[in-house]
N, C-alpha and C positions, 0 to 999 in steps of 0.2 A: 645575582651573578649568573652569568650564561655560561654553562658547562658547554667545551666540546665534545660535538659527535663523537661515535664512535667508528667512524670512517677518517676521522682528521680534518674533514672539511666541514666548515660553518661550525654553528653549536649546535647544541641537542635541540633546543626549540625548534629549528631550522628543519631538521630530521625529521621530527614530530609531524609537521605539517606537510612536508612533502610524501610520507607515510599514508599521510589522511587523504591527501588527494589521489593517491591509487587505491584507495578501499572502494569496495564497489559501491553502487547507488540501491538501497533497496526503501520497497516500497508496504508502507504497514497500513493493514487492517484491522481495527478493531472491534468488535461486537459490545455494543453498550446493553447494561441490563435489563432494558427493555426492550430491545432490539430481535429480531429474528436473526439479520443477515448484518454478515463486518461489512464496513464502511469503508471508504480510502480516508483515513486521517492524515497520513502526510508522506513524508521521502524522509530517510537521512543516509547516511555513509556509515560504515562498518566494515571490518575485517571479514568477519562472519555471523552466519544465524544466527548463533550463541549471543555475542556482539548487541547485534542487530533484535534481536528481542527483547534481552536486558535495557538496552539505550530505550528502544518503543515502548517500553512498560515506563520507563524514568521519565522519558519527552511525554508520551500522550494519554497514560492512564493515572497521573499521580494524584488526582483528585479519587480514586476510585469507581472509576463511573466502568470500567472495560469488565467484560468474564472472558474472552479469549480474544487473543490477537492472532495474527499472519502475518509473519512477515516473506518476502518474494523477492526474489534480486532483480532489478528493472532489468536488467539482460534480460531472462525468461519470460518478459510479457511481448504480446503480439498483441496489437494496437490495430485496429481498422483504419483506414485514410479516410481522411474526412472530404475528399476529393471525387470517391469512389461511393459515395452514400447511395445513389440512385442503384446503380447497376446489385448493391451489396441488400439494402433493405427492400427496393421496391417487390421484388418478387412475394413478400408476405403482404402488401395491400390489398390482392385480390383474394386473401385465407380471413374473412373476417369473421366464419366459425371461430376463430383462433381465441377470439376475444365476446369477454364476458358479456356481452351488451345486450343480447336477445333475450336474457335469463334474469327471471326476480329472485335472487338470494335470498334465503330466511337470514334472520336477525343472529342467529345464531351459528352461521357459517362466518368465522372472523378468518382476518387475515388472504380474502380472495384477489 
């Protein structure tokens, strides 16, 4: 049985769903237990944080594999253009002190 809204228009399902498509878009990271740094596991929609955490613990750690998640509203990320690569990276090809290459590591420096 499809209850009506509570606006009088359509049902409650109906409501429901046009609800969900104004929740914002956030995006989760999780850190697996062997992991140093969170990953991007995926996107979903949520009201809020709160929300948005609860659902990312349900959607992407329910195997128990996560120790900390983040989640981020896709609003607040700044994205480089993939358009603008040359002018954005090339400036560090000529720093190539930057990178480890010149140097023999002992076996016992993990994680470089």
């Amino acid at each position: 049985m499809l209850l009506p809204s509570p606006s009088g228009r359509g049902t409650e399902g109906e409501g429901i769903i046009i609800m969900k498509k104004n929740w914002p878009l956030w995006e989760i990271f999780v850190r697996s237990k062997n992991g140093l740094e969170h990953r991007h596991f995926g996107s979903l929609h949520a009201a809020d944080a709160d929300m948005a955490m609860e659902n990312a613990r349900d959607v992407y750690t329910r195997r128990n594999e996560g120790v900390s998640i983040w989640v981020v509203e896709s609003s607040n990320i700044t994205a480089s253009n993939p358009e603008h690569n040359g002018e954005l990276f090339e400036p560090a090809q000529d720093k190539i002190y930057r990178h480890p290459t010149f140097y023999d590591l002992p076996d016992e420096v993990k994680h470089m």
